[in-house]
Steps between C-alpha positions, in 0.01 A plus 500: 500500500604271845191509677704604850306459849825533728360424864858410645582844436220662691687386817696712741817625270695297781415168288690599216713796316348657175740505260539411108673296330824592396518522099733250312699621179376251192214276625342193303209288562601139543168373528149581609268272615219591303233266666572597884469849362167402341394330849612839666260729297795657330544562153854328408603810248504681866810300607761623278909491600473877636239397766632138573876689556390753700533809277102580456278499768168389380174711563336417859801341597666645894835323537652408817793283674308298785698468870543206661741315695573103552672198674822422198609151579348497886659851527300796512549834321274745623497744173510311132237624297466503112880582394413449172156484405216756448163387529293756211161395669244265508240370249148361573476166209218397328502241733436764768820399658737775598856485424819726550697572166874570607814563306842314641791646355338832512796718695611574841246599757575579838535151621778432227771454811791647274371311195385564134147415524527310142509142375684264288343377162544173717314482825212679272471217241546236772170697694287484207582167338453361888215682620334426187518146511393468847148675390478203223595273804205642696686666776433860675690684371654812354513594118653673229377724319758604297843563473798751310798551486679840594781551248711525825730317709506374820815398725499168669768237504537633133371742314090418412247633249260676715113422488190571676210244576143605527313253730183480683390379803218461736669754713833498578408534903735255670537406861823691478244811461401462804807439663587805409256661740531327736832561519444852608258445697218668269210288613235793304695378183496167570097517497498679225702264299278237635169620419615596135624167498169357617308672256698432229604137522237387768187687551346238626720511810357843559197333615602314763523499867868636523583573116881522579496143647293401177756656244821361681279125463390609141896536424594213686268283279663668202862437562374107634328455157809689289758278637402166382440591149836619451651196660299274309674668170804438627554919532740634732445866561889564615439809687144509765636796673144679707529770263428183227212383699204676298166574750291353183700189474630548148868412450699781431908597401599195240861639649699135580250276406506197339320143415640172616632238231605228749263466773709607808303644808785664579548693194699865514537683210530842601865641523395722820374232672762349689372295765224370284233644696257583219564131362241342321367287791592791738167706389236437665713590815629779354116579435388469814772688674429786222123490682633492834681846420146619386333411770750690726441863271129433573449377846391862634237511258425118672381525821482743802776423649875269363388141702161474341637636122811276564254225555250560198800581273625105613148352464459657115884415401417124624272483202798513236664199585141239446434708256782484268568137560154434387538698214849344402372137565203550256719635250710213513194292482387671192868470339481093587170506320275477861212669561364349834676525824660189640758468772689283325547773239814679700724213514406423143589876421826498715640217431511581071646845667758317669567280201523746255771708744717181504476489123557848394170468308390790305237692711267584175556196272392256746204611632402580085580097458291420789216613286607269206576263801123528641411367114735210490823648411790404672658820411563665848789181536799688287513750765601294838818296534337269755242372229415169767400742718374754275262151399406447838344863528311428178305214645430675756362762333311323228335358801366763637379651110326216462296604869420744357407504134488841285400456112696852450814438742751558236322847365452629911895345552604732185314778616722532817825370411651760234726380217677828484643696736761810478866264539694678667775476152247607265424814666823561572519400107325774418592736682847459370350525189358804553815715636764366322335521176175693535314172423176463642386240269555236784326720765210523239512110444493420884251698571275362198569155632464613908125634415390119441700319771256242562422352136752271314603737209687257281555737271725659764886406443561270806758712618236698707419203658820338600702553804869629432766343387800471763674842326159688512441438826392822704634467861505855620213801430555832571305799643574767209485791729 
């Protein structure tokens, strides 16, 4: 049995619609990931393809379609809501942690705006072979659970064997949830939101001397510290929309998103992203401007009256921008092997960026050489074009190692700087794989290899570790809605 505690749905009915899942014809398990369900409390024999595709509810489970609205590329739609998705409830861990359990491909609900409510084979093995790996990375972020197919089709582009995802999250509260209040004015519901939110991300916050204030800083400082990680992977999340903008600071939707090969700041991937405003260096912006939108649902519950919340909502959102540049310079520190702040340490940092950029170097390779670099290897060379000035970095750099001397450099280097990541080809490998010829070997394979990212495997084929060749190249990802 799924040990069920469903707080979300002891809200005001205006949160959410109750509804099931709509049943699918022939499902079939794809995978379950037996030691997140171990982690959850639940007995893995529990997730079987009927309850993964929606057509048994389990025991204690209360299933609903959350509402919320959000700002879609600077634009704002006042009514989105889960048009696909049906969260079953929520689970209390071992861990004590609390987490939503929600199926995505589930059916239409009424937020479906005309469409089916399902999903693609796809977008579903993209989500879990992504959102896995960024958990081996170390990043917030959402999981999979499992997975199955339906024994149906869906109709995209093409015709698509359908499939439903079951994921977990934190809480999938996003600032778009409260822009959804706000948006009608509901300020009661906009509390309410806010002190569930407060008790179930940051209780902490309840404590203080205005606890709204507290939770929009306690999500500001979430976002700030979220934001660097990903760049410092090289991820590009193709699609931070303020209903993508978690309250918890987990990433969430693997829709558009992809890794870089070539270092390019730049970077779009996303075929809905036109203007390249969710580029790669574009996100902690994006991030901030996400926050800004937040702070606008909440200023009534700010201050007395609009001047002074205005004022306190500015004063708390100033703390993202110090905060994630610290974050992203120590990062970069760690990646380059340096563990002590120094000032020369951002023109040492930007000026490899730079370097690399010209080159076209390979994001993940050459910060993995600069570990074999740090012990004497001259490996990270193959990778710039400019090798004189490439050379010129080096001493540099070597120079400021040798300030600062670390017996187990290369181990904390390696620990930081991942030798596999999910290339963009190889999911889209496997994926392939998977719908043309109902293969999942290579889904199984990446995933075995994505769980270690940060150790050498050399057992692993070095295919997994290479950046495309020119015809494998990935330049567009798509949202699979």
């Amino acid at each position: 049995m799924i040990p069920f505690d469903n707080s979300y749905a002891r809200l005001p009915e205006k949160f959410y619609a109750r509804l099931d899942p709509t049943p699918v014809k022939a499902p079939a398990l794809i995978k379950v990931n037996t030691a997140l369900a171990v982690e959850l409390g639940i007995d893995p024999a529990e997730i079987d393809a009927d309850v993964v595709a929606g057509n048994r509810i389990p025991e204690g489970a209360l299933p609903i379609a959350q509402a919320y609205a959000g700002h879609q590329f600077g634009n704002f739609t006042p009514q989105l809501g889960d048009g696909r998705a049906i969260m079953l409830g929520e689970v209390v861990g071992r861990d004590g942690r609390r987490r939503d359990l929600q199926l995505k491909g589930s059916g239409p609900t009424p937020w479906s705006r005309r469409g089916d409510g399902r999903a693609a084979l796809g977008p579903v093995l993209r989500e879990y072979i992504v959102s896995e790996a960024m958990h081996a990375l170390g990043v917030p972020t959402t999981r999979s659970l499992a997975a199955a197919t339906t024994g149906e089709y869906v109709f995209r582009e093409e015709v698509l064997p359908g499939a439903v995802l079951l994921r977990i999250a934190a809480s999938h509260i996003r600032v778009g949830t409260f822009q959804y209040f706000a948006a009608r004015g509901d300020q009661e519901a906009v509390r309410a939101l806010a002190d569930h939110a407060i008790a179930r991300h940051y209780p902490e916050a309840a404590e203080a001397p205005n606890p709204y204030l507290a939770f929009f800083g306690k999500v500001v400082a979430a976002q700030a510290d979220l934001i660097p990680q990903w760049l410092h992977l090289g991820f590009i999340h193709g699609v931070m929309n303020t209903d993508n903008c978690t309250i918890s600071g987990e990433t969430i939707d693997y829709g558009p998103c992809a890794f870089l090969d070539e270092y390019n700041p730049g970077a779009v991937f996303s075929s809905i992203d036109h203007g390249g405003r969710y580029a790669y260096g574009n996100q902690p912006r994006i991030a901030q401007w996400n926050l800004a939108r937040l702070a606008e649902a909440l200023l009534p519950l700010l201050a007395e009256n609009e001047e002074a919340a205005v004022e306190a909502a500015q004063e708390t959102l100033a703390a993202f921008a110090p905060r994630f540049h610290e974050g992203y310079l120590n990062g970069l520190r760690a990646k380059l092997g340096l563990f002590e702040a120094r000032e020369e340490d951002v023109a040492l940092a930007q000026d490899l960026l730079q370097a690399m950029a010209d080159s076209q170097a390979d994001f993940t390779l050459t910060f993995r050489a600069l570990c074999a670099a740090a012990e004497g290897s001259d490996a990270p060379r193959q990778y710039f074009t400019d090798l004189a000035r490439y050379d010129a970095w080096a001493v540099r750099w070597k120079e400021r190692l040798a300030a600062e001397p670390l017996p187990d450099r290369p181990a904390r280097m390696r620990a930081v700087n991942p030798a596999f990541i999910p290339r963009n080809h190889l999911v889209e490998a496997a994926i392939a794989a998977a719908v043309s010829n109902g293969d999942f070997a290579p889904f199984e394979a990446m995933l075995g290899v994505l769980a270690r990212p940060y150790e050498d495997q050399p057992e692993t084929p070095d295919r997994f570790r290479l950046p495309p060749q020119p015809e494998e190249r990935v330049l567009q990802t798509f949202c699979g809605t």
